[in-house]
N, C-alpha and C positions, 0 to 999 in steps of 0.2 A: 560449596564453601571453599576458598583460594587460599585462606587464612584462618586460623585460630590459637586464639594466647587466651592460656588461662593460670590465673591465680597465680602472675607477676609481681616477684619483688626483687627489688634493688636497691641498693646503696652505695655509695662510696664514702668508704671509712664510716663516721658517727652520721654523716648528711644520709640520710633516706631518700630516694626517689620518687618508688612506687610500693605502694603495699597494696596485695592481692587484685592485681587489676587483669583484669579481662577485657578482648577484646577480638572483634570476627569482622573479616572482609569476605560481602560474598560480589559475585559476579558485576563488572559494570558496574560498581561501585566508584562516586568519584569523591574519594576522601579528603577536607581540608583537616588539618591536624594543629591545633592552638592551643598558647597557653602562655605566659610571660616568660621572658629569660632565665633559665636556672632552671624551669620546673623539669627538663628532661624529653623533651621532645627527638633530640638527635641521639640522644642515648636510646631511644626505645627503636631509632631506625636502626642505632648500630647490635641490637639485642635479636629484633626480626631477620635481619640478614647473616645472622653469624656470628658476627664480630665482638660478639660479650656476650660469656655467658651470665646468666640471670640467675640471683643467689636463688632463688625458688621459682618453679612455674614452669610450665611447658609451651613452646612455642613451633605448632603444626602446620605444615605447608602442605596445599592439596597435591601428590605426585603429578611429577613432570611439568612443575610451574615454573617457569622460567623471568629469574626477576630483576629489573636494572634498577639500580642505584644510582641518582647523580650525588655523589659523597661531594661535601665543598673541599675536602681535603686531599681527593685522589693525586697521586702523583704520578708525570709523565716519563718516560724515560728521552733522558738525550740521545740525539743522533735519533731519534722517532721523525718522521714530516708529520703533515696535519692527515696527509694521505694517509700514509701507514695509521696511522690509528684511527681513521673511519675504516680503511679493510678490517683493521682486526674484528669489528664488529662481526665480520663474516666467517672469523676464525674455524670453527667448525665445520664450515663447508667446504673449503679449503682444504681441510684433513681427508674427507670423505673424497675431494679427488684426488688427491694425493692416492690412497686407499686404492681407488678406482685404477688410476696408470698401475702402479703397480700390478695389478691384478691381468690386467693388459700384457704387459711384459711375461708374465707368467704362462699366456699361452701358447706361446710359442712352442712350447713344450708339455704342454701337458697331453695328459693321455682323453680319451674318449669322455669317459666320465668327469674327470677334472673338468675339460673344456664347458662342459654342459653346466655343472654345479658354477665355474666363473661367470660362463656369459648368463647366467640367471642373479647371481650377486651383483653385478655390474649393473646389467639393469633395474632390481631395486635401487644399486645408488645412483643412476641417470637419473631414476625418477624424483628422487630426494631432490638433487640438484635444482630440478628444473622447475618441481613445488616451489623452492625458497628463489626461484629467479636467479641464479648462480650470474647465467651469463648478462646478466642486465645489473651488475652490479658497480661497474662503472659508473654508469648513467646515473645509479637510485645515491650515490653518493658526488656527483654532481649535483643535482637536484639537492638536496638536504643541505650541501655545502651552501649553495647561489641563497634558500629560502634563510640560514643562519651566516649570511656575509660573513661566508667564510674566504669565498672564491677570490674577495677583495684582499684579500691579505697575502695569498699564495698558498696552495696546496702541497708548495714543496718547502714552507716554512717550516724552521728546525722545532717542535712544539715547546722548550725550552727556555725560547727567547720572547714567547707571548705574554699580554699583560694579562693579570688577572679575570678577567672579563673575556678575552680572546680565548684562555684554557678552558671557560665553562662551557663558552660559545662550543667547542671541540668534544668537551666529554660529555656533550647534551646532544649533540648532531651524531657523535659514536651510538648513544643510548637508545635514539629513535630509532639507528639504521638497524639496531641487535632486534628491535620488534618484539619487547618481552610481553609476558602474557600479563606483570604488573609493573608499573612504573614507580619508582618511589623516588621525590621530589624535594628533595632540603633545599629550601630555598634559592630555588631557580632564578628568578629574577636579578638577585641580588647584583649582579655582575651584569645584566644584561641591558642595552638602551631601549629605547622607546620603543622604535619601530619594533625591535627582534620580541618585545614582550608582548607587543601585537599578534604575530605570528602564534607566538608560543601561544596565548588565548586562543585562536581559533583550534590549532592544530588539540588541544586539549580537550575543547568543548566538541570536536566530533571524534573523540578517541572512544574508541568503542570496549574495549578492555578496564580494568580499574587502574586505579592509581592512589596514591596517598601522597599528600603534597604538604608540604611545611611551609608558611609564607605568614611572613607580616605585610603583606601588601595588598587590603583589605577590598578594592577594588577590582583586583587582578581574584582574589580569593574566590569573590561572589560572583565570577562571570564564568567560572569553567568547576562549582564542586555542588555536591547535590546531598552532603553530609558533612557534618561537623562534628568531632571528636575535640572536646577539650578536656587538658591537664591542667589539673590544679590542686595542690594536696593531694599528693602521691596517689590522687585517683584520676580514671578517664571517665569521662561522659558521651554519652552517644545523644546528637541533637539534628534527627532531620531538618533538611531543609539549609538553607545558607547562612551567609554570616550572621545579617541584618538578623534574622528571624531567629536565631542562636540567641542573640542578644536580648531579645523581648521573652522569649522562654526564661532563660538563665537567671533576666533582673524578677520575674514575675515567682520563679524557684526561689529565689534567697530571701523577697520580703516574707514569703510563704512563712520559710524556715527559721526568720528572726521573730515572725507572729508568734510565730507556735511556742521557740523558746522565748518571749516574755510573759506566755500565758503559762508555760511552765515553769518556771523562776516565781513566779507571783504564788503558785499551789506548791511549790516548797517551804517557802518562804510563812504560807499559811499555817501548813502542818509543822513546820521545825517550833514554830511558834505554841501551836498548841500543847507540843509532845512538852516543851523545856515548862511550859506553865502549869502542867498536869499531870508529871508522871509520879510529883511525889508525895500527891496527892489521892489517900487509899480510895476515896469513892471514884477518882475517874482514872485510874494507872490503869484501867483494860484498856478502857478510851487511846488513851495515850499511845499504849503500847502497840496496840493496831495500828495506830497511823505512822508509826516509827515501821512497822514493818510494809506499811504501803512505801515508804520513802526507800527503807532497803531496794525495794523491786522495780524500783521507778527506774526506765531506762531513760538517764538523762542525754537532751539533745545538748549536742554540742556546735557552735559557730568556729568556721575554720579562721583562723588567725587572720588580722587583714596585713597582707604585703605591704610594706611598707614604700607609698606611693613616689615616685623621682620627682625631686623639685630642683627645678633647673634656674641658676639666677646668676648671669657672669657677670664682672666685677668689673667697672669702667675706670680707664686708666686716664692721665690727662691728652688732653685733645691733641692730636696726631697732628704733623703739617700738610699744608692743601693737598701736596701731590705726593700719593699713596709707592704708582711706582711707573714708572715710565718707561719703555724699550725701545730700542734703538737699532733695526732691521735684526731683531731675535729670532735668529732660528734656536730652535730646541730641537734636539735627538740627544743620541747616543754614540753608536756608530755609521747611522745613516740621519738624512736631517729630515726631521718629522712635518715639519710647517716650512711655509713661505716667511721669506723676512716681513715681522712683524713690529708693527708705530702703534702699540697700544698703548692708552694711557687710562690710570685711575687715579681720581681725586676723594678725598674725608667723604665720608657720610652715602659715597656710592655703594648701592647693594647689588652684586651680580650670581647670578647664577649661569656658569659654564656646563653647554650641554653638547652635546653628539655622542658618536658611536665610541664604544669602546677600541684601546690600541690608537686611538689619534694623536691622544700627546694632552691629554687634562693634566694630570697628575704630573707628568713630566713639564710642564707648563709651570703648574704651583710648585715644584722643586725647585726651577730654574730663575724663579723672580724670588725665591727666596734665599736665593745661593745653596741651596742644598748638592746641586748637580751643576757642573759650568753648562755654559751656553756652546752648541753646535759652533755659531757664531752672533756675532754682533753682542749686545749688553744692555743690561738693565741696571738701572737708578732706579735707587729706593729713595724715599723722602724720611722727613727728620720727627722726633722724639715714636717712633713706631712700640707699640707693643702688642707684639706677635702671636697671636695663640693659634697652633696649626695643629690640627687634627689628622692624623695620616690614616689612609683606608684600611692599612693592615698591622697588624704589630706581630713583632718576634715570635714565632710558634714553643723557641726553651726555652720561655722566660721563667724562672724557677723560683723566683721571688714570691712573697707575699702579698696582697693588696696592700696589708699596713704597709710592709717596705717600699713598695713601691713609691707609697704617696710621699712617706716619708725621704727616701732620697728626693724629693724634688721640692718638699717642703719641711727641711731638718729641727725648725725650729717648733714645728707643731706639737703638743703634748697628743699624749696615745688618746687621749678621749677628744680632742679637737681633728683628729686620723678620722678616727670610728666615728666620728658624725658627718664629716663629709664626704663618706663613701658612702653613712647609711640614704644622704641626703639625695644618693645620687641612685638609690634604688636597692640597696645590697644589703643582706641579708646579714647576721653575724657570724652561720657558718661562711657564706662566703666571703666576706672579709677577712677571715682567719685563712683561706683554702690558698695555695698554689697560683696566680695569675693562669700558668697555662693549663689546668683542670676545670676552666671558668669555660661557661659556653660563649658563641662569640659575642653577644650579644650583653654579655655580663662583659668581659673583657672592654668592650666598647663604653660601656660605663664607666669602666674604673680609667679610659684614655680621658672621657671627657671630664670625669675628676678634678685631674690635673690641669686643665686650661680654666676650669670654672672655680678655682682657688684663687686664679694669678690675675692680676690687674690687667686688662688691655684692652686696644683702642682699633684692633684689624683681628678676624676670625679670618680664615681661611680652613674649612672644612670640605676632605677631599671624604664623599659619598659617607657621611656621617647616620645617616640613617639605616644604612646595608643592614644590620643585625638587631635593630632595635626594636621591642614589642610596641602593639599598640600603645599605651601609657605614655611611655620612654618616647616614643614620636611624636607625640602631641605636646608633651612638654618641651620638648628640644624646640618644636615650632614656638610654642610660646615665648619661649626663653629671649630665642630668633628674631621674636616680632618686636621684644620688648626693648631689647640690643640698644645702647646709644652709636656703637660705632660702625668702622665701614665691614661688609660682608664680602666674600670670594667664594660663593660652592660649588663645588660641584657636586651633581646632583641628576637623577634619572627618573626622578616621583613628580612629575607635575604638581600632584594634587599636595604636592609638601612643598616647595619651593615658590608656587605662586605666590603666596600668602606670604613669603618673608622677606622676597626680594622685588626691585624694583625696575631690571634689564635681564636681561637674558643673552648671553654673546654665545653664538653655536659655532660652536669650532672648525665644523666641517666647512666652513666658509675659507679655513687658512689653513687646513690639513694637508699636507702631501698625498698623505697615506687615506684612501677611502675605505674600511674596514667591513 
């Protein structure tokens, strides 16, 4: 056994998490880890690896297990290249030659014995060295770099100045090269394009160690895990087998468990009946009393509360004019220019979804037509009565507000109960409505962005990778939402299987990227 947690509990503040859950990884184990947004998934990675302690329960790791974390929040240091931090990976080994020259230096002078106890130390750490491949360590981060297009971007890029997507790209190529004995996986993909989540599938489906993997990317899910744990009601489940087959267990478990409590609601319901018609009544008060004490004993089943499901429905503004937004040899960058001068145009009623590698310039792309960031060079015209709802990938990490305030600064005029329904409308629970924005997982957070676009009238979405954090439920609604849209569409977007179905072009970027990533 690699892992074991027993009789876990947590909370923050009055919201509960988990109450007494249990949970064991043993060898070659390849875990998917599910459950809607909120229930506590990223809190139980950051409970296993350390980083919280757990109001009750013990959390055992088999000795000398060596375990990587892709955390989606790790941070890089400036003045790091992309190089320096695939070496660090080798950190370790590093030390041990470090260790090693010293010891070197040392003989120079020692005496008989000395010399013989060093050159015996040395040698155990030669041999260390060359178990872990010391000197082929260039090469295995090469290699790892070229397979996570890293190599396209520069290896002596400051890690800093990468876009989101480029960082994961880095601390997921650092994570393979450390070679842990587990891998633990918060939503890998999230950040990553097509091609790299190719990769990442295979490299997974022949990873021979365990792993435990967080993902709403249900395809990606069922190609590389061989177990399913879901959360739900501060409990876990343990369900061989993959997604699909999770889900025909699970629905085949709850009709079970509504059977059973309606046959048991109907035999209370019997007995409360006969006790209140009989007990004051001297020939049958035995009668009676019996069954009053069958009902004390009765362990009543209970149905877990149903989450209160996301209903997505944006609100159409009046019709926009023809042309959406027009450029005028647009380069986009920052300090360097990211694309070739670009004549693209969009007209009402067109749906597109923008795709390629990450670090080419999407996002930078949708800032720059909507005047958010100036243009490298050249210019964009926008067209007339436009209403804008843009969706941004990331939001502020202090945001210290409230959900109510939030919605509130953006809609002043709403009463507190017209707040509290269209956050509940959007998936949210009433502690989390009441909680902090930045105590929200991302995925809740992401909710309460789109919130605020699906209050407000308009005639152009522009959503930059709206789905990254979103549970199954929440993504299939937002598709619906999407499909149902009278106006024009802009996404960007890395899920095939989400984007086909709501848009009606596809423009791939890399076609006018400078930068090949």
């Amino acid at each position: 056994m690699i892992l074991n947690v027993k009789n876990l509990s947590h909370g923050f503040g009055d919201r509960a998490i988990f109450d007494n859950v249990s949970f064991r990884l043993l060898k070659g184990e390849h875990i998917g880890l599910i459950g809607a947004n909120g229930e506590g998934k990223s809190t139980f990675m950051n409970i296993i690896t350390g980083k919280l302690m757990p109001d009750e329960g013990t959390v055992e790791w088999a000795k000398n297990v060596r375990v990587g974390y892709l955390d989606q929040h790790a941070a890089l240091e400036k003045g790091m290249t992309i190089r320096d931090v695939l070496k660090s990976a080798f950190g370790f080994l590093f030390e041990i030659e470090e260790t090693m020259n010293r010891m070197f230096e040392k003989m120079g002078e020692a005496s008989p014995e000395e010399m013989e106890r060093l050159l015996d130390e040395t040698g155990t750490y030669q041999e260390l060295l060359e178990q872990h491949d010391f000197y082929m360590i260039d090469t295995k981060v090469d290699e790892i770099a070229r397979a996570l297009g890293l190599t396209d971007i520069g290896l002596d890029r400051d890690v800093t100045e990468l876009s989101g997507g480029q960082r994961t790209k880095v601390l997921m190529a650092k994570l393979l090269l450390e070679k842990p004995d587990i891998l633990l996986l918060d939503e890998p993909t999230n950040y990553l394009d097509e091609q790299h989540i190719e990769w990442l599938k295979r490299y997974l489906t022949e990873y021979e160690n365990a792993f435990i993997l967080i993902s709403h990317d249900i395809p990606f899910l069922n190609s590389v895990i061989n177990l399913i744990y879901h959360m739900e009601n501060q409990s876990l489940n343990r369900y061989p087998g993959d997604y699909d087959k999770f889900q025909e267990v699970y629905a085949m478990k709850k009709s079970q468990l509504e059977a059973a409590y309606n046959r048991q609601q109907q035999e209370i319901n019997e007995l409360k009946d006969f006790v209140a018609r009989n007990k004051a009544r001297v020939a049958t008060r035995n009668m009676a009393m019996a069954r009053q004490k069958k009902l004390d004993k009765m362990d009543v089943i209970e149905l877990a509360r149903e989450k209160p499901k996301p209903e997505f429905h944006f609100l159409t503004a009046r019709t926009s004019g023809k042309m959406i937004f027009e450029t005028s040899d647009l380069v986009i960058g920052y300090d360097e220019p990211l694309s070739k001068p670009l004549n693209i145009r969009m007209e009402r009623g067109q749906r597109v979804a923008l795709t390629g590698a990450n670090g080419i310039g999407k996002t930078t792309l949708l800032k720059s037509i909507l005047g958010l960031i100036p243009p490298y060079s050249g210019s964009v015209q926008l067209g007339d009565y436009q209403y804008i709802g843009y969706f941004e990938q990331e939001a502020a990490t202090d945001n210290s507000t409230t959900c109510i305030e939030e919605i509130w600064q953006d809609f002043p005029s709403y009463t507190q109960y017209e707040v509290r329904s269209a956050l509940a409308k959007c998936g949210l629970t009433t502690k989390h409505i009441e909680s902090q924005v930045r105590v929200l997982s991302g995925g809740e957070q992401a909710k309460v962005r789109l919130c605020k676009i699906l209050n407000r009238e308009t005639n152009i979405l522009l959503l930059d990778e709206p789905t990254n954090h979103l549970d199954v439920d929440a993504k299939a609604e937002l598709k619906r939402a999407l499909q149902e849209y009278k106006g024009t569409i802009l996404l960007i977007c890395h899920e095939p299987e989400f984007y086909h179905d709501v848009v009606n072009e596809v423009w791939d970027c890399q076609e006018w990227a400078t930068r090949i990533p």
